[in-house]
N, C-alpha and C positions, 0 to 999 in steps of 0.2 A: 564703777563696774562691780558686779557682784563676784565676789570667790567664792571658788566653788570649794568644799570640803569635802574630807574624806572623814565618815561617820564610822565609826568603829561600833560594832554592836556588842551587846550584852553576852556574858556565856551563856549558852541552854541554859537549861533545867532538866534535870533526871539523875539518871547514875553519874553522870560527867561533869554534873556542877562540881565548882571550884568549893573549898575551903574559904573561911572571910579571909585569910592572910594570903592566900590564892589571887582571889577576886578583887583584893586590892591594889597587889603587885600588877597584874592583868590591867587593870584598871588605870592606876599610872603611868603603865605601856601602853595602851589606847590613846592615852593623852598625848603622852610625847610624840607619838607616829602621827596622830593627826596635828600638831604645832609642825614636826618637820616637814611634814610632809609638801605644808603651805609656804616652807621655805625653800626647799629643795629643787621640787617639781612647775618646770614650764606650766601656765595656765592649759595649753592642749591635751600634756602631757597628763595633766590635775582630773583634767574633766573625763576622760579614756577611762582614766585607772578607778576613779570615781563609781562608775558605772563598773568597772571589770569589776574594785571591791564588794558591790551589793550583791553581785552575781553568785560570789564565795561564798558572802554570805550566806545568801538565802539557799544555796544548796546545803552547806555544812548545816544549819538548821534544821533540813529537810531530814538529815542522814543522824542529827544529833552528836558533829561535830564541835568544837569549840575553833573556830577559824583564825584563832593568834592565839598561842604559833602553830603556824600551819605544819604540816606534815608531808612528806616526799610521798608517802603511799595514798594518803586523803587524796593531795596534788593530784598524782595521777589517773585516780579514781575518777576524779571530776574530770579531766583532760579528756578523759574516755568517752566519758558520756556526753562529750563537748565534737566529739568527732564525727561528720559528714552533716552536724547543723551551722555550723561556721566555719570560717576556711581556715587553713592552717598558721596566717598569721593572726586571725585575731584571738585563736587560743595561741599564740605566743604573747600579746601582748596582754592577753589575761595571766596570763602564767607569772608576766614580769610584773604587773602588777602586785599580786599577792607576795612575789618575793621580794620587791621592794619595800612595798610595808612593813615586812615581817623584819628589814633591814633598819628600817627606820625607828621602830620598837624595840630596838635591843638581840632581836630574836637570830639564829642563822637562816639565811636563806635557804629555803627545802626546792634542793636540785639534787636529788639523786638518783638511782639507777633506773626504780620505777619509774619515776617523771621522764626521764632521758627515752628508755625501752617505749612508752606509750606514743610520745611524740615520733619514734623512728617507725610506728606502728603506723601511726595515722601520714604520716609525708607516703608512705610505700602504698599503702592503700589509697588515699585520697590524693595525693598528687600536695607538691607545695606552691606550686603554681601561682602568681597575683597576676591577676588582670590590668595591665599599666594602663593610663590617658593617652590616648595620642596627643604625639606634640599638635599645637597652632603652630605650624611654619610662618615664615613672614610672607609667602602666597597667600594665607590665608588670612595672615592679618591685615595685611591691601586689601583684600577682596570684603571684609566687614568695615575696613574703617569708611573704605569708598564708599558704601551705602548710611555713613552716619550724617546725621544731618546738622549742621551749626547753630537752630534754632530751637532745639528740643533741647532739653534739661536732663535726662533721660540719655539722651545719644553721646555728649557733650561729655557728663559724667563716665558714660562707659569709654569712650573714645580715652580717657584721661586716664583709667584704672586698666586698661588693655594694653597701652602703654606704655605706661609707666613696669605694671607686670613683669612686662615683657620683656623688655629695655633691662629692668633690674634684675632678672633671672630671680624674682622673688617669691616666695611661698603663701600661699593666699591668707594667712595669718600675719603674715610679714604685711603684707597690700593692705589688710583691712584696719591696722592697727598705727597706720601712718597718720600722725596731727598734721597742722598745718605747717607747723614752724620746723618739721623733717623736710621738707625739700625745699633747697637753698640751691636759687638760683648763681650760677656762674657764668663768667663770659664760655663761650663754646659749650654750654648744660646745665647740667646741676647735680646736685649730690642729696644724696636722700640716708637721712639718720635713721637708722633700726633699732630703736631705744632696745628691743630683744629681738635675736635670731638665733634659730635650731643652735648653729655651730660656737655660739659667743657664751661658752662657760659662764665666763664669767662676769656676764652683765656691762662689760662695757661702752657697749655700741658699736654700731659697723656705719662706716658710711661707703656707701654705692653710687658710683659713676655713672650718670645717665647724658652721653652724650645728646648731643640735636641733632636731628634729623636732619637730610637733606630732600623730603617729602613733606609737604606741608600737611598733608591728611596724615601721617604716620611716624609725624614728631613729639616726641613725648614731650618738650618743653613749650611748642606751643599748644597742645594739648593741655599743659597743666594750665597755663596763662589763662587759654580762653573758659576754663570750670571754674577758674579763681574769680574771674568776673564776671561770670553766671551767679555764684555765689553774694559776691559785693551786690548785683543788683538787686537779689531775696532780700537785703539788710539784713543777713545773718551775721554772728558771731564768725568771724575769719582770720583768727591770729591764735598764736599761745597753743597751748594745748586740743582747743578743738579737731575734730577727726578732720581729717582731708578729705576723704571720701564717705559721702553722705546716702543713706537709707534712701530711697525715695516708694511712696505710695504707688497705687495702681495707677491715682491720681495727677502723680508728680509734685506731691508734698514731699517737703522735704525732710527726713527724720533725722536720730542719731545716726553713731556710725555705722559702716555698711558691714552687717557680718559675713563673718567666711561664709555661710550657705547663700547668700546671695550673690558672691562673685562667682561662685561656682553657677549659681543658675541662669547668671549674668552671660557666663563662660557659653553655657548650651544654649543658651537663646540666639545668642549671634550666631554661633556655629551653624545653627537650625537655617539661620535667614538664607546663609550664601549654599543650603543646599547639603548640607552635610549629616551623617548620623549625629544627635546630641550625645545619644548613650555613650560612645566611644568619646565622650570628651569630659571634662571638669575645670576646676579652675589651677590644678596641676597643670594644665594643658601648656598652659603660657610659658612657667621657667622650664618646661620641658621643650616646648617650641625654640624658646633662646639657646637651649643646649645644643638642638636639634640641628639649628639652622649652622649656628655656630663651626658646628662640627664638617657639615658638608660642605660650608667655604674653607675647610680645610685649616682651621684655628687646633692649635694647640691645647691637650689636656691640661695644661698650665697656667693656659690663657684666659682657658674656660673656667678654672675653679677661679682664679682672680676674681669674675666677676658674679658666678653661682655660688661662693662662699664654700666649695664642697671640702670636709675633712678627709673622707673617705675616698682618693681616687678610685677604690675599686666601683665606687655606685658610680661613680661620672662616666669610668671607663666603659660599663651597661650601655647607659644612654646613649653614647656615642657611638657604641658596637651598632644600635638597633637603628642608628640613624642613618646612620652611612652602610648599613648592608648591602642594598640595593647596587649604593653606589661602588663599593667596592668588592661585588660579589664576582669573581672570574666567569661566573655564567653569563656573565651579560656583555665579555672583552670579547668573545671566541667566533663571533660574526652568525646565533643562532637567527 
């Protein structure tokens, strides 16, 4: 797998170039922020911030900045000119970006009043608002698996990565990034190793309960079985470290592992078949759906993070608020 690095650029040229004793000190803070960086930061987290750091760049450039160490007033500056073209979290997660950097270089992280004042400019005017996925409910996951077929390669696989998802309350980073030798069959399911997940600081692994099903279309264990011997009949590689879940062609060749953009599109296609908007969906859909469902047979916030891994009850307690609305709204007890 390729890492992905964070390239730290040169200072200008003009009035603002550094001194040589400057530009070397600068220069060995470049260095070390990009070695931490590839130690510190989740691979998603790497590629985000990746993309946010060019972004700095190439403005501080524009403006004849020098963009390590950044500056609270620059910050702000750029935040500004960043408002009503992108929404308000992803200049926060560009904002985090550059002050993480600037953290990982030696430098302090520039949060002050401007940056703080700009950001409360733009949530008032532009709204903070994200757009969530709708959950896949387990209606809706009967209603696709029902239409999957036993003999396609294609169905087989999704039926297996839908699943499994689902069943794991997992993050489509988490789904895409499973070998073979992560799910480990037990009597009554099996258990699936997260060599990394969002909430696992510290790199240990998590393993996840995937009971069996009592639906033969909608059992994630016989689900894995029958893709594992789809698999064996290709004479593919099927043990050890190879991905679980495999790329496939338009064709139905089979590739490497399946990235997150194709379980997400994996996600809207099915969505699509049983009749529903795509757009309002992704491949969030799924641990949102487990939460979702979860929550309206009336499970426990405790129950729920058991097996959503959440740190944050306040985000669990969200999804379960917007799940159960309906059902627990008093407009709907009063006999209208």
């Amino acid at each position: 797998m390729t890492t992905t690095q964070i390239i730290l650029p040169p200072s200008p040229a003009g009035p603002l170039a550094p001194t040589l004793e400057q530009a070397q000190a600068r220069t060995d803070a470049r260095q070390k922020a990009e070695l931490l960086a590839q130690l510190a930061l989740a691979p998603k987290t790497r590629q985000a911030y990746t993309s946010d750091w060019r972004e700095w760049c190439t403005w501080c450039m524009s403006v004849a900045y020098d963009p390590l160490p950044a500056q609270d007033e620059q910050l702000a500056q750029w935040a500004a000119g960043l408002a009503g073209r992108v929404s308000f979290s992803t200049i926060g997660r560009r904002l985090a970006a550059v002050r993480t950097i600037n953290r990982l270089a030696g430098y302090p992280a520039p949060d002050g009043p401007a940056c703080r004042a700009v950001l409360q400019g733009v949530r008032n005017q532009f709204g903070a608002a994200e757009r969530k996925a709708a959950p896949l409910t387990i209606d809706l996951l009967r209603l696709i698996c029902d239409r999957l077929r036993p003999e396609s390669i294609r169905d087989v696989r999704d039926r297996c990565a839908l699943l499994l998802g689902w069943a794991g309350a997992l993050r489509r980073s988490e789904l895409g990034a499973l070998r073979w030798q992560d799910a480990r069959e037990q009597e009554g399911g099996l258990l699936l190793f997260l060599a990394w997940s969002k909430g696992d600081k510290a790199r240990q692994g998590v393993l996840v309960p995937i009971p069996a099903g009592v639906h033969p279309a909608t059992d994630p264990v016989r689900a894995l079985q029958a893709w594992r011997r789809m698999l064996r009949r290709t004479h593919r590689p099927t043990d050890g470290a190879q991905p679980l879940l495999r790329g496939l062609s338009r064709q139905g060749t089979l590739r490497g592992r399946m990235p997150d953009s194709s379980i997400c599109s994996m996600v809207k296609a099915r969505i699509e078949q049983i009749g529903r908007d795509p757009k309002l969906y992704s491949g969030h859909s799924l641990r949102a759906g487990f939460i979702t469902t979860a929550a309206q047979l009336g499970f426990s916030l405790g129950v729920i993070a058991e097996q959503s891994r959440h740190l944050d009850m306040n985000v669990l307690r969200e999804y379960v608020r917007l799940g159960t609305a309906l059902q627990n709204s008093p407009a709907g007890k009063v006999g209208l």
